[in-house]
C-alpha positions in Angstrom: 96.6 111.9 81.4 93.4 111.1 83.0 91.3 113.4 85.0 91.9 110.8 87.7 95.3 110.7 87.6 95.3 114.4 87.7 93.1 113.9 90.8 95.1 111.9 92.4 98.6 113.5 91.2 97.8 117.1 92.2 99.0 116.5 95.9 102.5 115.4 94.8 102.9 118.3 92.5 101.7 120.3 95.4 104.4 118.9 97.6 106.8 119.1 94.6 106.3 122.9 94.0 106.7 123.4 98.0 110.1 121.8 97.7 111.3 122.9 94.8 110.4 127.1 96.0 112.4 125.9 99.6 115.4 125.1 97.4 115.9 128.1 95.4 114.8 130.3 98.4 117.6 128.4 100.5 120.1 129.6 97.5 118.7 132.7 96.7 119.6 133.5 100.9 123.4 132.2 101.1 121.9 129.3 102.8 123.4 126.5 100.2 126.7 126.9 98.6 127.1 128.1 94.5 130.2 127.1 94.0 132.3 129.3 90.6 134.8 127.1 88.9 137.9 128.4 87.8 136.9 129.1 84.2 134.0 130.5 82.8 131.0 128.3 82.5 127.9 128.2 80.1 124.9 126.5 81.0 121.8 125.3 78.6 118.5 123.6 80.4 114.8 123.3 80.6 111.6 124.4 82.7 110.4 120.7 81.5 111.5 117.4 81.3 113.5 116.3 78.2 112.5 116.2 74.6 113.5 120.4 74.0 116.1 120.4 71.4 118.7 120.6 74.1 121.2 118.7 72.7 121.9 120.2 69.4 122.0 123.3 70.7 125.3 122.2 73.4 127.0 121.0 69.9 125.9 124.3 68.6 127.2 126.4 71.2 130.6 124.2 71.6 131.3 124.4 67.8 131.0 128.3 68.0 133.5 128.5 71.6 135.8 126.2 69.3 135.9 128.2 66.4 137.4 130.5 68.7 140.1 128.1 69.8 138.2 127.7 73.4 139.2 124.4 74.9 135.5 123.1 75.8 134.3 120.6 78.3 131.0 119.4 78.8 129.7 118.3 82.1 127.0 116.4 82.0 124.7 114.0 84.2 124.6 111.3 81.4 121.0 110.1 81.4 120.1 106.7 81.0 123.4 105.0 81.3 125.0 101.9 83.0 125.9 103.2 86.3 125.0 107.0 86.7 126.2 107.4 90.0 129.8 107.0 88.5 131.9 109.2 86.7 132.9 108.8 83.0 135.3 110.8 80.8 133.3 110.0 77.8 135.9 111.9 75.5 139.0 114.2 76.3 138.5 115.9 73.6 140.7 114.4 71.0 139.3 110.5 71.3 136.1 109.0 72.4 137.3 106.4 75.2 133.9 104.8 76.4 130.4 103.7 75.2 127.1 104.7 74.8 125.7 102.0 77.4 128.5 103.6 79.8 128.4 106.9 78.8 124.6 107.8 77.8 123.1 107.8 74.8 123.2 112.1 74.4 126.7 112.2 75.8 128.5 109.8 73.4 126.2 111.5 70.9 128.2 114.7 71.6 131.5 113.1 72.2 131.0 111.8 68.4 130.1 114.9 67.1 132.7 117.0 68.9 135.0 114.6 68.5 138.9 117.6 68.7 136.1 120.1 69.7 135.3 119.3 73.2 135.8 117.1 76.0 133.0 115.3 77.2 132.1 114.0 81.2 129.2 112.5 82.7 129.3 112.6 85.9 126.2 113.8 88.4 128.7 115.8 90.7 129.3 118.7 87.9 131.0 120.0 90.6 133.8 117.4 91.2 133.7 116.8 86.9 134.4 120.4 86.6 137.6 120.9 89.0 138.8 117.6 87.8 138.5 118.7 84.4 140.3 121.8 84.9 143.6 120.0 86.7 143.2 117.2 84.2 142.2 118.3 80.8 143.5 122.1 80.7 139.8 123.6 80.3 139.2 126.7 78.8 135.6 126.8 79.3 132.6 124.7 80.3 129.0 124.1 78.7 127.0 122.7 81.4 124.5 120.6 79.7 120.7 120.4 81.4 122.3 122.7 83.9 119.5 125.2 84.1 117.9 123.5 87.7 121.5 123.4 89.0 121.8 125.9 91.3 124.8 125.1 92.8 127.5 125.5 90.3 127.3 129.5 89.0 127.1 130.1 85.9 128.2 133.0 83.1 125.7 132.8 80.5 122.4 130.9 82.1 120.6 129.5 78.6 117.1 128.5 78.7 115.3 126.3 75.9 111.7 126.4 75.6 109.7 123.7 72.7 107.4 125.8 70.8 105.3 122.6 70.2 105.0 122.0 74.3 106.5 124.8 76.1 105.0 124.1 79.4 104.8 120.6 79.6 100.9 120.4 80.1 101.2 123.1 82.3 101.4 121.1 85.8 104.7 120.2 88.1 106.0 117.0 87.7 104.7 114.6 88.5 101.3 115.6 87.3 103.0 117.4 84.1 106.3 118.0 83.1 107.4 121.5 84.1 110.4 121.0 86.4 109.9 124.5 87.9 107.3 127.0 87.8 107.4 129.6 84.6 108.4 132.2 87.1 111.5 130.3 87.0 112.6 132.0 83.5 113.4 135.0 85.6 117.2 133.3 85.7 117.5 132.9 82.3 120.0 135.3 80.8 118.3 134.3 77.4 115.9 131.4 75.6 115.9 129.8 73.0 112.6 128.7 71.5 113.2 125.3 69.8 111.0 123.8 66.6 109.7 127.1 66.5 108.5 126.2 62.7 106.4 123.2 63.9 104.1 125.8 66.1 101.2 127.7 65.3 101.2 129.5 68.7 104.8 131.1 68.4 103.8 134.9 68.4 101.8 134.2 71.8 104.4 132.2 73.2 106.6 134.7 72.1 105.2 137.5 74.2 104.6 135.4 77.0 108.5 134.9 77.6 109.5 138.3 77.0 107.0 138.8 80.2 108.4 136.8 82.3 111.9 137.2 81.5 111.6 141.0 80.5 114.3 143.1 78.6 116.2 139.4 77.6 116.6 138.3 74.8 114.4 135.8 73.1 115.5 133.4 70.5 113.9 131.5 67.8 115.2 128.3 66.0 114.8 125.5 64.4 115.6 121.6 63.6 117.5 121.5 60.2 118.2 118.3 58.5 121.8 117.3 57.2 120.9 115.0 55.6 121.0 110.6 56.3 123.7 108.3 56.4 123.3 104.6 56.9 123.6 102.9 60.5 127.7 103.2 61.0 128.6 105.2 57.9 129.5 108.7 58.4 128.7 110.1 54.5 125.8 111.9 54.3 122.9 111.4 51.4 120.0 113.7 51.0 116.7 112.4 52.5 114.5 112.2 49.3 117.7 109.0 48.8 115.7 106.8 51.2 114.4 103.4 50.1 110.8 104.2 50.4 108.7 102.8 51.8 109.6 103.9 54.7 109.2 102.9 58.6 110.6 104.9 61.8 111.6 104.7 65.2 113.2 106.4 68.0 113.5 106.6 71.9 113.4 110.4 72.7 111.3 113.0 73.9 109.7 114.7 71.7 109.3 111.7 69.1 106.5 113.9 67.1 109.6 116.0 66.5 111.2 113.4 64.5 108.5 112.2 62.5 106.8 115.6 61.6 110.7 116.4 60.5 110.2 112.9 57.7 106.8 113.7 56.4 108.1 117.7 55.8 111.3 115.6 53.8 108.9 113.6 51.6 108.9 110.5 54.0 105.5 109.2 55.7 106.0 106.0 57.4 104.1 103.1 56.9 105.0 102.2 60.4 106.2 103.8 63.3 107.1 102.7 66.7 108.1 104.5 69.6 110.2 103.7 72.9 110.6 105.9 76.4 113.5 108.3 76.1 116.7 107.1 76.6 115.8 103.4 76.1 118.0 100.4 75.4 117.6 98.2 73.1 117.6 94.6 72.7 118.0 92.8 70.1 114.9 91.0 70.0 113.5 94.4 70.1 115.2 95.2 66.6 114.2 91.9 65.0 110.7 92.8 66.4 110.6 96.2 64.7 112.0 95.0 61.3 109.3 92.3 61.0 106.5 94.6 61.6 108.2 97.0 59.5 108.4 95.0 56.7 104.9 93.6 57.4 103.9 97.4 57.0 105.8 97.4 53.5 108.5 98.9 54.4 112.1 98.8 52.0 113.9 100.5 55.1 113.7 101.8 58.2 114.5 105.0 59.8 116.0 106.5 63.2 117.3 109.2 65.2 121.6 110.2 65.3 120.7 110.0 69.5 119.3 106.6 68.7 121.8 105.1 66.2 124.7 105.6 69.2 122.9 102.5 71.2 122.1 100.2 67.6 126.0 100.1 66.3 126.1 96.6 67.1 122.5 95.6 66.3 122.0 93.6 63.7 119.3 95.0 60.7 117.7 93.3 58.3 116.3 96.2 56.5 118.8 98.8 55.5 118.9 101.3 58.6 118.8 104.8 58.1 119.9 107.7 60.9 118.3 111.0 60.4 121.3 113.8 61.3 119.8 117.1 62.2 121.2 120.9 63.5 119.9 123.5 64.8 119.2 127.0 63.3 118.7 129.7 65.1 117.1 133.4 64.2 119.7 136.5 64.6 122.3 133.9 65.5 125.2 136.6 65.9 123.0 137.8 68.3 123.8 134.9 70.5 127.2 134.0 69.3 128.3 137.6 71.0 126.7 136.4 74.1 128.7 132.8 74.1 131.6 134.8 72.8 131.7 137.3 75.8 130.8 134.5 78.2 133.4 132.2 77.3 135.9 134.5 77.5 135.4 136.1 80.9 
């Protein structure tokens, strides 16, 4: 960003920071409602805007409540979709029922992957989701997803992720930077999770500076694993090194150096790469645009993200199209499964 759209930025995240300390003041004093749902809820969010390594860790954490036969819902605000004022049961847990235009590209993402884990809702009143949920869906337990700034619902386990490659979002309140909050905010945080903490040369001082703010809590580290690739609408895995090479990529998410420093550590360099603002939709034009300079480039294939695949299903490729699958991994994971564990079953 430019020193003069700092300049002229500054005031806004000014006036920003002023309104943002109001609202947790007015909850912190009984002066908003936190309302408790009837079963025990989990929630995992950000300081900053998007691109943490949120997502996988939800799928994480609802593939560890259903191992104990927890019946999981996520409520979610489904970003990026058709109508987000509306509500959508994305999946009730046994069947997917919508779309990704419908539902949002990260919640059908999870609704795939979950698919007889965990229900799935998007829906910006988590609120209303939740109680409808609970007479509708006979909900054990909820994962509240990018639920960390959402003071109104309560919460049993409050889960913070921090990126180890941008953990503060330039350091500046949106809309200067991206932090959502100021870091003081990590005082809620009943634990973080540092995500790509193996793309990050900074991770024993970022290390220490969480455990100040958030004292005796627990910090976590992890990482982004790769399953392996599968072509666009296929569901077998192959092993990275099996992709036509050369190579291009593309993706629409947050932290698109994520994806691409994930490639070159798998033996894959693009000979072109393209990205798009998170959460984008596609046109079709826009994937005949990308194959041509792709294969201008020399490319025998092209490359994408699993969050990016969802919203291309019925785009047609003329290059082979490839979706990179990816989990997380996280450091002294029994650590946190005891906490998830207890949570989800108070």
């Amino acid at each position: 960003m430019s020193s003069l759209s700092n300049v002229m930025l500054s005031p806004l995240s000014a006036l920003y920071r002023a309104v943002t300390q109001a609202r947790l003041a007015a909850y912190n004093r009984g002066l908003l409602p936190i309302t408790k749902l009837a079963a025990p809820v989990i929630s995992i969010g950000n300081l900053t805007t998007g691109g943490t390594g949120k997502t996988p860790l939800v799928e994480w954490v609802c593939r560890m409540l259903a191992r104990k036969q927890r019946r999981v819902c996520i409520l979610t605000r489904g970003y990026g979709r058709l109508n987000p004022a509306s509500r959508v049961l994305v999946s009730d847990g046994s069947t997917v029922l919508t779309n990704a235009v419908e539902a949002g590209d990260e919640p059908f993402l999870l609704a795939q992957n979950l698919k007889g884990l965990a229900a799935v809702i998007s829906d910006p009143n988590r609120i209303a989701a939740g109680e409808w949920a609970l007479n509708n869906l006979d909900v054990e337990v909820f994962v509240l997803d990018d639920g960390f700034q959402h003071l109104a619902l309560a919460r049993d386990l409050n889960i913070l992720t921090i990126d180890a490659t941008n953990p503060w979002g330039g350091g500046k309140l949106l809309p200067a930077g991206r932090l959502r909050e100021p870091r003081s905010g990590l005082s809620r945080a009943d634990c973080v999770v540092v995500t790509r903490a193996d793309q990050s040369d900074e991770l024993v001082s970022l290390e220490a500076e969480i455990q100040r703010l958030i004292g005796s809590r627990r910090v976590f580290t992890s990482e982004m694993i790769v399953k392996g690739i599968s072509r666009m609408n296929s569901e077998r895995l192959e092993e990275l090194v099996s992709l036509p090479q050369p190579a291009a990529a593309f993706c629409a998410v947050g932290n698109p150096e994520s994806f691409f420093e994930l490639l070159r550590r798998g033996g894959v360099d693009p000979v072109f790469a393209r990205t798009f603002p998170d959460h984008h939709q596609y046109t079709q034009a826009e994937v005949d645009s990308l194959i041509r300079e792709s294969r201008e480039g020399g490319a025998q294939s092209i490359i994408t993200t699993a969050k990016d695949a969802v919203k291309l299903q019925q785009s047609e490729f003329e290059l082979p199209c490839y979706v990179l699958n990816i989990e997380i991994s996280i450091n002294e994971e029994n650590r946190i499964i005891q906490m998830v564990d207890a949570a989800g079953a108070s």
